[in-house]
N, C-alpha and C positions, 0 to 999 in steps of 0.2 A: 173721306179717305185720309188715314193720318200719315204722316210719310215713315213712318214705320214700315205700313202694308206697302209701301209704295218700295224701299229700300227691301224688302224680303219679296216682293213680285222681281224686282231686276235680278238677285241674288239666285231663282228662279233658274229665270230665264240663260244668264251665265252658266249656272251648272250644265242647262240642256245643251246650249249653244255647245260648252267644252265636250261634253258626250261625245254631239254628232260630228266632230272635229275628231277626236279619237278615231270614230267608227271609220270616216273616211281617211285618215290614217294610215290604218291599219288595211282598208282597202288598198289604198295606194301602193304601199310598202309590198305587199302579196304578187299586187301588177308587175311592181318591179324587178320581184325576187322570180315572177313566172317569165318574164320577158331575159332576165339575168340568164336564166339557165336556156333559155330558147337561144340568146347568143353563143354559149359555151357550148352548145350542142351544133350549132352550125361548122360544116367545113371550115378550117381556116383557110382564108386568099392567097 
């Protein structure tokens, strides 16, 4: 294995890693925007 294949498997691997960082992201983000408006809808105290 030359470190070529070795520098383009991590190169890889970072792309997917940033994907599934996105994806749970943008899940979060959604959590937050559905729980935001669950507040704004509650009675105020």
């Amino acid at each position: 294995m030359n470190p070529f294949d070795v520098i383009a498997y991590f190169d890889q691997i970072s792309d997917f890693l940033s994907g599934v960082s996105d994806i749970f992201g943008g899940l979060f983000s959604a959590l937050e925007v559905v729980f935001g408006w669950a507040d704004i809808e509650k009675p105020a105290e």
